[in-house]
C-alpha positions, 0 to 999 in steps of 0.5 A: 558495502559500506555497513555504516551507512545501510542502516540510515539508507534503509531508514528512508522507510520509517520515513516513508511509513510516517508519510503513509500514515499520514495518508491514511489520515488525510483519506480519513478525514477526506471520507465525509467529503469524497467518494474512495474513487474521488480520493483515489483520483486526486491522490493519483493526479498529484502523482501523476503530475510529479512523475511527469516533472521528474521524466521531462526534467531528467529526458527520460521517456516512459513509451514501452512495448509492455504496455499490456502489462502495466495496464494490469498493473494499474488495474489491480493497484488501482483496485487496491486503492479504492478499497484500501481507501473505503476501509479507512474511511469506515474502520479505525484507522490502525484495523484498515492499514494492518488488513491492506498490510496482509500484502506480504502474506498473499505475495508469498502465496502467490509467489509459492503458486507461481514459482511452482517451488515447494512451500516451506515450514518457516513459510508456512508458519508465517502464512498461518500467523498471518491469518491467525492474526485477520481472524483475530483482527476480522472477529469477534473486535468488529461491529457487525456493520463494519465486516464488509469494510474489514472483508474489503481491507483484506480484499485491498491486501491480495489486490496489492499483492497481485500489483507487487507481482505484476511489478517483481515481473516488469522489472525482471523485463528491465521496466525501471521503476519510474516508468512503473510508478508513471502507468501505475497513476496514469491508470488510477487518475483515469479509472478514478476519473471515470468512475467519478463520471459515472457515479457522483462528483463532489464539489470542492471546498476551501476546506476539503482542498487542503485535505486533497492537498494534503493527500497528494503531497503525503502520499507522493512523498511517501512514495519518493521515501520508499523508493529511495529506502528499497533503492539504498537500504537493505532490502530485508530491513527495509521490508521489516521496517514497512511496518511503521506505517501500523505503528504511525496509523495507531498513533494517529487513530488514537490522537485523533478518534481516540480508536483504542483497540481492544487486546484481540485487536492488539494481538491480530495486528501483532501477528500480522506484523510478525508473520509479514516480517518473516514472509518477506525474509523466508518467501521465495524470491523471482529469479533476477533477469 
């Protein structure tokens, strides 16, 4: 292992966290303008159409036989997304990216459950703090019409987790990860266009298309950042340094909407980052195939 070198690789994820971070403010600036399906589908187009420029570019195929498992896949990212986008759109924009970043925490639950191996004290701890620091960040630092929003945050936080298992369990079958990452917005672009063609469909201005313009690169490239930092870097930093994205959701939130969070808030969104660190260090992890 060239030491040298791992650090800068692992770097990619600050990157990625940067890149986040501006995602979740395109999706807030694009909240007055769009439904949470509709940037949804728009975010995941753009995806879907990269994806597909890469599989045709490089001859790869995407046909599987675990299609089953990539639609639940998709179905719980996409879940996910729709309701990590709606809390960006209705909280600060720090308090919404910290509630979907409890994904660690539930992971390692879920991962405990479905391993069937014995919770440990580390873990443990770190699962307390986690929730120690929802309740702090949940009450008593949110309005009374904003809690549905924070329920919801929390609710795109065990979504996610559930995508991230679903994905843990397709690699250990040797589903690479384009071919995940090509289901996964193959499902969010068409749940996103169905429910687009149930509910309301917003017509698109000179203004509003530069936000989805903006949406569709940042979180595209994002994703390309983090994929390239779990591929070269060091899994354990890399994992830590996810955390960024909080860091750069602040700034924005306090550059932008002047969202200066109360010291409660402050202090959940602290323990949220720590105890996510240490599950993703102590969890136990799905035995390689």
């Amino acid at each position: 292992m060239n030491f040298s070198q791992t650090p800068l690789k692992s770097g990619w994820m600050v990157v990625a966290g940067f890149l986040f971070g501006c995602m979740g403010v395109f999706v807030k600036l694009g909240a007055p303008f769009f439904s949470s399906a509709e940037l949804v589908f728009y975010r995941s187009l753009f995806g879907l159409l990269v994806i597909a420029l890469i599989v045709k570019s490089r001859g790869l195929t995407v046909a599987t036989r675990h299609w089953k498992m990539h639609v639940w896949r998709g179905l719980s990212g996409f879940g996910a997304l729709m309701l990590f986008f709606y809390a960006i759109g209705r909280l600060p924009l720090a308090t919404a990216v910290t509630l979907n970043y409890t994904a660690p925490l539930f992971l390692a639950f879920l991962s405990v459950l479905i391993l069937k191996e014995r919770p440990h004290l580390p873990l443990m701890l770190a699962i307390l703090l986690g929730f120690a620091g929802v309740v702090l960040l949940l009450r008593p630092t949110l309005r009374e019409d904003q809690i549905a929003a924070g329920l919801m945050g929390l609710a795109s936080g065990f979504l996610a987790a559930i995508a991230y298992l679903n994905v843990k369990q397709l690699g250990r079958i040797g589903e690479p990860s384009f071919r995940i990452v090509f289901y996964f917005t193959l499902v969010c672009t068409v749940g996103g266009g169905l429910w687009m063609a149930v509910h309301t469909f917003h017509p698109i201005g000179p203004r509003s298309l530069l936000l989805l313009l903006g949406l569709g690169t940042s979180a595209t490239l994002a994703q390309l950042a983090m994929t390239r930092a779990y591929r070269e870097g060091d899994t354990l930093v890399v994992g830590s340094l996810a955390y960024s994205t909080v860091v750069f959701a602040s700034l924005w939130g306090i550059a932008l909407w002047h969202e200066v969070l109360s010291l409660s808030s402050w202090t959940g969104i602290m323990l949220i980052i720590l105890s996510g660190v240490l599950a993703s260090r102590v969890a136990p992890r799905l035995p390689a195939a």
